[in-house]
C-alpha positions as CSV (number, residue, x, y, z in Angstrom):
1,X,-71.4,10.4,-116.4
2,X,-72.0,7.1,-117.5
3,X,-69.8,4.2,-116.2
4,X,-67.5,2.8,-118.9
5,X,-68.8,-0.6,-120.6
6,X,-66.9,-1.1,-123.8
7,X,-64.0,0.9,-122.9
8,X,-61.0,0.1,-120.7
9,X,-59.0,2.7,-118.5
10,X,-55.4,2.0,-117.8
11,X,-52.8,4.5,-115.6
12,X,-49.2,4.4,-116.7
13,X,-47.1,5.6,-112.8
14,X,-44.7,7.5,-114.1
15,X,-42.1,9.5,-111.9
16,X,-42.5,12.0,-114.1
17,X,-45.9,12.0,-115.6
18,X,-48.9,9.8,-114.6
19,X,-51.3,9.1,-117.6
20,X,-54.8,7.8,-118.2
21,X,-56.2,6.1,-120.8
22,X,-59.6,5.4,-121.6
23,X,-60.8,3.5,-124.6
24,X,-61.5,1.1,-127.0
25,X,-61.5,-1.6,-130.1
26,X,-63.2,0.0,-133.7
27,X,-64.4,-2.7,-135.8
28,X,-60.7,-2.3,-138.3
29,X,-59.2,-3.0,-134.7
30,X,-57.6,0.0,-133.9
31,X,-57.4,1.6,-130.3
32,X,-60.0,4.3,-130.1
33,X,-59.0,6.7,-127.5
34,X,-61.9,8.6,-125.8
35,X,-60.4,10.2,-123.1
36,X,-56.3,10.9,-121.5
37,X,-55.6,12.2,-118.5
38,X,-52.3,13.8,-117.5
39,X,-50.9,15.2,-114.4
40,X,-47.0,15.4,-112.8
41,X,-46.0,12.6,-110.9
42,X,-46.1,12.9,-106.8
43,X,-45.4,10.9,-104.5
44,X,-43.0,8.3,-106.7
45,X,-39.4,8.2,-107.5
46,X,-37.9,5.4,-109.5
47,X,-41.2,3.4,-110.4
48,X,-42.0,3.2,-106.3
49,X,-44.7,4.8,-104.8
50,X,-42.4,7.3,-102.0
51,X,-45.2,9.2,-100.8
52,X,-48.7,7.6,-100.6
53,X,-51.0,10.5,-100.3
54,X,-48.7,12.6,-102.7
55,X,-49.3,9.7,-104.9
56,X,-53.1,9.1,-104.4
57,X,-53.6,12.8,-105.1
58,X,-51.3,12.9,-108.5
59,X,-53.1,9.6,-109.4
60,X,-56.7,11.3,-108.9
61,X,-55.5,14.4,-111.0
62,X,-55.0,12.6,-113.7
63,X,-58.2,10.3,-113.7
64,X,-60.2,13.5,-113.1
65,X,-59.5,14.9,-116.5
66,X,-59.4,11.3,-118.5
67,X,-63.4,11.3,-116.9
68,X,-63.7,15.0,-118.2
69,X,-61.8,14.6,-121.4
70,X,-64.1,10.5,-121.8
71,X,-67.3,11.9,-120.8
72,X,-67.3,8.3,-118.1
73,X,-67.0,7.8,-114.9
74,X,-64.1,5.7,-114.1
75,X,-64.6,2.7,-111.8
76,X,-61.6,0.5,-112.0
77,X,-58.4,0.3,-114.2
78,X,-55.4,-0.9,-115.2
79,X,-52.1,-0.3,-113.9
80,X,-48.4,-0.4,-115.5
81,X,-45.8,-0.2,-113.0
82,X,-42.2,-0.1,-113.4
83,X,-38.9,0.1,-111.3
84,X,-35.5,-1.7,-110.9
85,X,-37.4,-4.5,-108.6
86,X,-38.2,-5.9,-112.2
87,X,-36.4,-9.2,-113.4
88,X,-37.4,-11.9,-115.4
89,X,-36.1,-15.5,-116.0
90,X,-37.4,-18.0,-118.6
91,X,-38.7,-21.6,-117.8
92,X,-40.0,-25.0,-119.3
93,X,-42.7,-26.8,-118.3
94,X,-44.2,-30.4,-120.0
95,X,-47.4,-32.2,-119.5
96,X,-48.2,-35.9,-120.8
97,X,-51.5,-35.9,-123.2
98,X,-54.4,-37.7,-122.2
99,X,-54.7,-39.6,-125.0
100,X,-52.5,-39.8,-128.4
101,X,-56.0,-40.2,-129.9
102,X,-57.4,-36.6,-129.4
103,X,-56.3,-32.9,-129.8
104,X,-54.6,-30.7,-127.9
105,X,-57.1,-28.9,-126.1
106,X,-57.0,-25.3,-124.5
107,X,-57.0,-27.8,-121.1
108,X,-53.7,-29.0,-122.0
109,X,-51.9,-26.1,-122.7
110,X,-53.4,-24.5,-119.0
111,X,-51.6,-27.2,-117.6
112,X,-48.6,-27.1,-119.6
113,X,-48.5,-23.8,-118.7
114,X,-48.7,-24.3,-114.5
115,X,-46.3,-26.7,-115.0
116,X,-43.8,-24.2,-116.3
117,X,-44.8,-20.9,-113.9
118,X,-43.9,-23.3,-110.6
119,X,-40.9,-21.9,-110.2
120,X,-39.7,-20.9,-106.9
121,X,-39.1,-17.1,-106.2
122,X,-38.2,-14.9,-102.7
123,X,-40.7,-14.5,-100.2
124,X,-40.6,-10.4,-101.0
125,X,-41.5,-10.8,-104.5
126,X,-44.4,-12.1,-106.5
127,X,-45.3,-13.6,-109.8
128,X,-46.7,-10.6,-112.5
129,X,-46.6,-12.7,-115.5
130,X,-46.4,-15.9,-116.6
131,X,-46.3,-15.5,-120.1
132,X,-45.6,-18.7,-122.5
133,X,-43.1,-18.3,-125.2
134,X,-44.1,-20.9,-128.2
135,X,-44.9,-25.2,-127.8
136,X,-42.8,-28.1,-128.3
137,X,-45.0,-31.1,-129.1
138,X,-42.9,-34.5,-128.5
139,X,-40.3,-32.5,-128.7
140,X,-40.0,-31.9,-132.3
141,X,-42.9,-30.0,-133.0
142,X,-42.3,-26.3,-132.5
143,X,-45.6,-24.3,-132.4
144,X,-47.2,-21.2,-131.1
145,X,-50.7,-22.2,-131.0
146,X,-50.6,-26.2,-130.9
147,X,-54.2,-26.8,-130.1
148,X,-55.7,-29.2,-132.9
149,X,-52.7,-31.2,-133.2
150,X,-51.8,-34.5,-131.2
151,X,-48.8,-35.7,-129.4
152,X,-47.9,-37.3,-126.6
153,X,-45.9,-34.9,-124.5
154,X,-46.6,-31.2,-124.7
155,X,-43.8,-28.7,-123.6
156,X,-43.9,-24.5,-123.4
157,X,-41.1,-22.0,-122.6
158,X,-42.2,-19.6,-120.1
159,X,-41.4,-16.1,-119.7
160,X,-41.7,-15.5,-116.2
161,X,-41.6,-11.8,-114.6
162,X,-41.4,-11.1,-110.8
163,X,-41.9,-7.9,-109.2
164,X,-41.2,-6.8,-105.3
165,X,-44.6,-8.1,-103.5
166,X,-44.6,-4.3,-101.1
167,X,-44.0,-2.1,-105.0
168,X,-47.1,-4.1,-106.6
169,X,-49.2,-3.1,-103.2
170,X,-48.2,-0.2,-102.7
171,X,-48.9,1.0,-106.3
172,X,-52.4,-0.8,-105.8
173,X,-52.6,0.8,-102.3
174,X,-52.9,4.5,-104.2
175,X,-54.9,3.5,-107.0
176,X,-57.7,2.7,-104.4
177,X,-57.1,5.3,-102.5
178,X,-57.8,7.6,-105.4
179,X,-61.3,6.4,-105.8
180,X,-60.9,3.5,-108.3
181,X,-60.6,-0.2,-108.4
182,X,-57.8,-2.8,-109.8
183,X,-58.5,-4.7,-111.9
184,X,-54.9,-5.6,-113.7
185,X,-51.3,-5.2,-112.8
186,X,-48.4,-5.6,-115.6
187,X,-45.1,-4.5,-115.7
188,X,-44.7,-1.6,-117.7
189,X,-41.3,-2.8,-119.7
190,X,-43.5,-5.6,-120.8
191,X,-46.9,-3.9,-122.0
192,X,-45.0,-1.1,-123.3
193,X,-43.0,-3.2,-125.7
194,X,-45.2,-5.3,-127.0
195,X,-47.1,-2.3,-128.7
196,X,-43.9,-0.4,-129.4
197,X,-42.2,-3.0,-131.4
198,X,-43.8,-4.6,-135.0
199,X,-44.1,-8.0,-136.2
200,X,-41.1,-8.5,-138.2
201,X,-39.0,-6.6,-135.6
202,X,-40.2,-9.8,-132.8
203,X,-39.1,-12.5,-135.6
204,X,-35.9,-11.2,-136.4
205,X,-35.0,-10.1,-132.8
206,X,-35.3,-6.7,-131.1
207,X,-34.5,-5.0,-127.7
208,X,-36.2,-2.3,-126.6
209,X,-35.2,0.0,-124.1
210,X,-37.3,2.2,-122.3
211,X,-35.9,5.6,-120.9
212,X,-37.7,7.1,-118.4
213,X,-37.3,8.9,-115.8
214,X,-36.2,6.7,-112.6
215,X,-35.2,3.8,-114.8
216,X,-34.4,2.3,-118.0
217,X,-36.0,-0.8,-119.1
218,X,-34.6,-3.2,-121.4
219,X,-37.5,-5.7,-123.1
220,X,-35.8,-8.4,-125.8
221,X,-37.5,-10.2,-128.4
222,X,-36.2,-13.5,-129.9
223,X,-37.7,-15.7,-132.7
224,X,-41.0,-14.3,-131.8
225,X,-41.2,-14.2,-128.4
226,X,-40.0,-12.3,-125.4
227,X,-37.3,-13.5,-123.9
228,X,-36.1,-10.8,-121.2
229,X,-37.3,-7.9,-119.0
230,X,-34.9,-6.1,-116.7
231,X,-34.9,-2.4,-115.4
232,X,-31.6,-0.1,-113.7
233,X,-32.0,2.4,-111.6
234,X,-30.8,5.5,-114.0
235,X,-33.1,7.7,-115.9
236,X,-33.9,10.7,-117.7
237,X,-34.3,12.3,-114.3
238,X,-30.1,11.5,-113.5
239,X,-29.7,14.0,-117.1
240,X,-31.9,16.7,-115.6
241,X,-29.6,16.6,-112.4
242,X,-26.3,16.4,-114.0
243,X,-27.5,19.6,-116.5
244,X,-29.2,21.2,-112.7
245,X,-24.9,20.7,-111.5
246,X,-23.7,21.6,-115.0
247,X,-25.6,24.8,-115.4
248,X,-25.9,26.3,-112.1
249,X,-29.7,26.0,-112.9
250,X,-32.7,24.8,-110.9
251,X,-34.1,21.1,-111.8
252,X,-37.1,22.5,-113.2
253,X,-34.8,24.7,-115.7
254,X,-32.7,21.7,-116.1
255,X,-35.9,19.6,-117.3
256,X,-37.1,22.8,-119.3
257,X,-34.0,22.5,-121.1
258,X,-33.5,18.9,-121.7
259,X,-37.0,18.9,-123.4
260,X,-36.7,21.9,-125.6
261,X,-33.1,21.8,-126.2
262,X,-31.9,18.4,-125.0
263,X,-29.5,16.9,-127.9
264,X,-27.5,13.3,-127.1
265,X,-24.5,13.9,-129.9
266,X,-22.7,17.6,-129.4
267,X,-21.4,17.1,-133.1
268,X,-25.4,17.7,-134.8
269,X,-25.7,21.0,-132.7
270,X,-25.0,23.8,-135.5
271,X,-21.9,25.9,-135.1
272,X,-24.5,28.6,-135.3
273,X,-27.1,27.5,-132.8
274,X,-28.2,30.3,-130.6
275,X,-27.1,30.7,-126.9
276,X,-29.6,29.3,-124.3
277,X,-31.2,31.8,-122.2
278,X,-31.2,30.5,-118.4
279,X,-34.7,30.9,-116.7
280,X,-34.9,31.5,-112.8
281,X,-31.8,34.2,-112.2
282,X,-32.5,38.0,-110.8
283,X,-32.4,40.4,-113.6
284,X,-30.8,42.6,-110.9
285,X,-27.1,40.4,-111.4
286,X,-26.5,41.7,-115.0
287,X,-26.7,40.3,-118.4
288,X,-28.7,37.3,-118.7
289,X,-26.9,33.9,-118.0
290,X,-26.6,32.1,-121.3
291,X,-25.6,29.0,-122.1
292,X,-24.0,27.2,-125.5
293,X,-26.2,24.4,-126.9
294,X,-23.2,22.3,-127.4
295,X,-22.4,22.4,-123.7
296,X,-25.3,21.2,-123.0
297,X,-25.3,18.4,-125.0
298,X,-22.2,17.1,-124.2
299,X,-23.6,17.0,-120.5
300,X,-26.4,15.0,-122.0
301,X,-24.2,12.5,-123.8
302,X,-22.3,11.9,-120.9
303,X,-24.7,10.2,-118.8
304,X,-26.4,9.0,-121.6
305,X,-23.3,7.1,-122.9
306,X,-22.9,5.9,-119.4
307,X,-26.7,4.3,-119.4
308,X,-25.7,2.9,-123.0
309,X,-22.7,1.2,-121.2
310,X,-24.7,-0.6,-118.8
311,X,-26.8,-2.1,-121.1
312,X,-24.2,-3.5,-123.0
313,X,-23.1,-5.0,-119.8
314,X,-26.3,-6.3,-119.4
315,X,-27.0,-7.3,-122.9
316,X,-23.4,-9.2,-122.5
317,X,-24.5,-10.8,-118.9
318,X,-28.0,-12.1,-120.3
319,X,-26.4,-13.0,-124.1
320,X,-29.3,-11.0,-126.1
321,X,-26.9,-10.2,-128.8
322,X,-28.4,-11.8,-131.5
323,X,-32.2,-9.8,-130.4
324,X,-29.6,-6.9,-130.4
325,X,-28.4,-7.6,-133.7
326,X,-32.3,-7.0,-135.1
327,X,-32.5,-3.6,-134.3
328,X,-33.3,-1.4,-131.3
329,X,-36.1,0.4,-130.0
330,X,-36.3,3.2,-128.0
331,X,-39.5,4.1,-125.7
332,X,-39.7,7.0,-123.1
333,X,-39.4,10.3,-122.5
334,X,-35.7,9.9,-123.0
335,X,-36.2,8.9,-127.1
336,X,-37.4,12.4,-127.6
337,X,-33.7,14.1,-126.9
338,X,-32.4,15.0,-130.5
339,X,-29.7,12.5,-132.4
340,X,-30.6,9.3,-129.2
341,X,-31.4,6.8,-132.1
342,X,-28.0,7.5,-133.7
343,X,-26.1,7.4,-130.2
344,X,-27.2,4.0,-129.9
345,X,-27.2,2.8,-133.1
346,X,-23.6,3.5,-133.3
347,X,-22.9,2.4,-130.1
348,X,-24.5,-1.1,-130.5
349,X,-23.5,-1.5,-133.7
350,X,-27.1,-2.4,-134.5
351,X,-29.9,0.1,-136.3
352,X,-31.9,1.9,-134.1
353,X,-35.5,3.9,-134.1
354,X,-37.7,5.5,-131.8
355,X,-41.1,4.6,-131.0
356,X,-44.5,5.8,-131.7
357,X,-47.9,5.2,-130.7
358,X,-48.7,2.9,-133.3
359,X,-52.2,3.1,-135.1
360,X,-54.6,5.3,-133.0
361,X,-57.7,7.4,-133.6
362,X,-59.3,9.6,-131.6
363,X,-57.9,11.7,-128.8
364,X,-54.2,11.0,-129.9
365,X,-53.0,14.1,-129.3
366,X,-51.0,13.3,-126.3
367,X,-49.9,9.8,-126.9
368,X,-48.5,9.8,-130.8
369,X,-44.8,9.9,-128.4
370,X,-42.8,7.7,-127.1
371,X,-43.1,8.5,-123.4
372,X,-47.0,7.2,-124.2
373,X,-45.9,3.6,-124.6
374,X,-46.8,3.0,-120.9
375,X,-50.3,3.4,-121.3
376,X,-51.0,2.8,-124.6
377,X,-49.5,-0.2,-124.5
378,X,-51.1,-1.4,-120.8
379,X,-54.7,-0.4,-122.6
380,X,-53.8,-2.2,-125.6
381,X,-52.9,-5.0,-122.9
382,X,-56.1,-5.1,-121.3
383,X,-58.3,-4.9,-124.4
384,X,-56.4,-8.5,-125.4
385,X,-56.8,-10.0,-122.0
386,X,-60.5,-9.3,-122.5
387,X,-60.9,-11.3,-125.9
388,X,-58.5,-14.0,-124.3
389,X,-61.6,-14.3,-121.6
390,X,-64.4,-15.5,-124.3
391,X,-64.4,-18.7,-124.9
392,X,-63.3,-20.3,-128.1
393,X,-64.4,-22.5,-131.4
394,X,-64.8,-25.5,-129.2
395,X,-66.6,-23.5,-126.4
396,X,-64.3,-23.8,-123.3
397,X,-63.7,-20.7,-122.0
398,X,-60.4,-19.4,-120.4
399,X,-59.2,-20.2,-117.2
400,X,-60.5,-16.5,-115.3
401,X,-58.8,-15.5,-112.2
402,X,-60.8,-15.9,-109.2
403,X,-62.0,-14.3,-106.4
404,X,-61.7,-10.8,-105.8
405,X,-58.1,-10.4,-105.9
406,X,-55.5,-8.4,-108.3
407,X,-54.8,-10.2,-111.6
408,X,-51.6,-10.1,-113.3
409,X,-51.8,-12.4,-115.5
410,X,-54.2,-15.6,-116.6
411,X,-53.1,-18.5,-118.5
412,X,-53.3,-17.9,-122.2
413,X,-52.5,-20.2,-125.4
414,X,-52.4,-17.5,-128.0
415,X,-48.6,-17.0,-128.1
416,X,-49.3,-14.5,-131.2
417,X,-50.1,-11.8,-128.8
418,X,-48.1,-13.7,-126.1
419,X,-50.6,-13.3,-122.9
420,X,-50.8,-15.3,-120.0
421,X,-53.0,-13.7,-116.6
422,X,-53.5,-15.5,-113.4
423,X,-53.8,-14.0,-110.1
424,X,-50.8,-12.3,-107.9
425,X,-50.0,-15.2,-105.0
């Protein structure tokens, strides 16, 4: 198989599901996918690697059939990683102009940007983005691309997201040890809501919460820009165990049923819904063991509600109420369980949807859900990091990272797609 050129691979580590993306830009500039790859998680609970060579293998599994599925061999990728070592801050950095005579270069803005990522974080945690908000030229001037204009002082707001230095390594660790190289690291909250969310949603403010498996993500947008990424430590996979306790069941029959059956709001199941036939028991004991559908949602909304109350603690401790107040969006394999947007909705008292894959082609089979986000979005990610790299109008290129170490993110000045990469310290 050839070796992919024009088309990028990224892996979303899932504790569920890992999947692998291969593909590309068409010339409308929609992602072409030419290859997925999917095989159940091993070897990682909660976003963290827990088992290396568990993981390795799950990790291989999947890139195995994203070659088959691509028809190229895969040499290095990118990787979305999640967990509750996540958190963000936001920060402002200012640089005096050279001279009052000449534009604002893409120069200026790299080191309006370095000014604003020297922050100081823990010794066990590292630097995954640096990402820069909108400009402030003599602080008046709002702007998101300010190059061309002049000033004397240049400011940028920073978001800036950290990550556990051992979870990034680890997660790198089993990429490599599955055959393939790293070539990017981002935080799956972040890559995952920027495709999952739409212009006007990013204006007007918008949270969007991912519910996965080992965690739930919260993402918020404000006039424009993002403005906060935090994860907890409760997921889809606390449902599947509460249903396992509820039902007498095994967690594989809990996790059958909370995908085929799994409804958050007891009041939408029909009075006449059919008993759920539990999988797994001896036929030897009697009857089979049924269960009602409402029971089972009511275990659902119980934890769920729970989750929904922790984010509005959150949301409260972090004051994102007015990107609350623009809407909500829901990603993850928990935005598939029947009635979730109007759960939150009314709980929030803010509208609410659940997201899709956006505009693909190609092998979309797979991915038209919202437990794709990961990877979608982290190839979407990577395709824009590689047009941030060539050089622009003037000629000057982008600052690249150097070396031959991980990137995570690289100093951009193109706040409309809001990237900024420079290597992990």
């Amino acid at each position: 198989m050839p070796p992919t050129s024009s088309a990028s691979v990224a892996i979303d580590l899932g504790s569920s599901v890992i999947t692998t993306v291969v593909g590309g830009r068409n010339e409308h500039n929609q992602l072409h996918i030419l290859g997925v790859g999917q095989s159940p998680s091993g070897g990682i609970e909660a976003g963290q690697i827990s088992h290396v060579s568990r993981a390795a293998a799950a990790i291989r599994q999947s890139l195995d059939q994203a070659e088959a599925s691509s028809a190229r061999q895969i040499l290095s990728v990118g990787v979305a990683v999640s967990g509750a070592h996540l958190t963000s801050m936001n920060n402002r950095g200012a640089v005096a102009l050279p001279s009052f005579g000449e534009p604002i270069r893409d120069s200026d803005l790299i080191r309006a940007i370095d000014s604003g990522r020297a922050v100081t974080i823990n010794t066990t945690s590292t630097l995954l983005h640096a990402i820069p908000r909108y400009y402030v030229v003599d602080s008046e001037r709002r702007s998101f691309d300010p190059r061309g204009q002049h000033g004397q002082r240049l400011d940028v707001s920073m978001h800036l997201v950290t990550a556990s230095q051992s979870a990034i390594q680890n997660a790198a660790h089993c990429v490599q040890n599955a055959g393939v190289d790293v070539e990017l690291i981002a935080a799956k909250p972040v890559v995952g809501a920027e495709r999952a969310v739409r212009g006007e949603e990013k204006e007007f403010g918008a949270l969007v919460i991912g519910l996965d498996s080992g965690t739930t993500t919260l993402t918020a947008f404000e006039d424009g820009a993002i403005s906060h990424t935090s994860a907890i430590q409760i997921g889809t996979a606390h449902v599947a165990r509460d249903l396992s306790i509820g039902l007498h069941c095994s967690n594989d029959e809990a996790l059958r049923i909370m995908h085929l059956y799994g409804q958050a709001i007891p009041q939408l199941v029909p009075n006449d819904a059919a008993d759920i036939e539990l999988r797994g028991f001896s036929p030897g004991a009697g009857e089979a063991q049924t269960v009602a559908p409402s029971f089972v949602a009511e275990i659902i909304n119980a934890r769920v509600t729970e989750i929904i109350s922790m984010l509005s603690n959150r949301i409260t401790e972090h004051q994102l109420q007015s990107a609350a107040a623009g809407g909500i969006v829901l990603t993850g394999s928990g935005a598939m369980l029947g009635g979730i947007d109007l759960l939150f909705g009314k709980a929030l008292e803010t509208p609410a949807r659940v997201a899709d894959g956006g505009d693909l082609i190609g092998l979309t089979d797979k991915l038209n859900r919202p437990d794709a986000l990961g990877a979608v979005g982290m190839l979407d990610w990577m395709l824009d990091s590689s047009d941030i790299m060539q050089p622009n109008d003037g000629g000057a290129p982008r600052r690249a990272a150097g070396g031959g170490s991980m990137l995570a993110s690289l100093a951009s000045g193109v706040a409309s797609i809001a990237r900024a990469f420079s290597p992990n310290s």
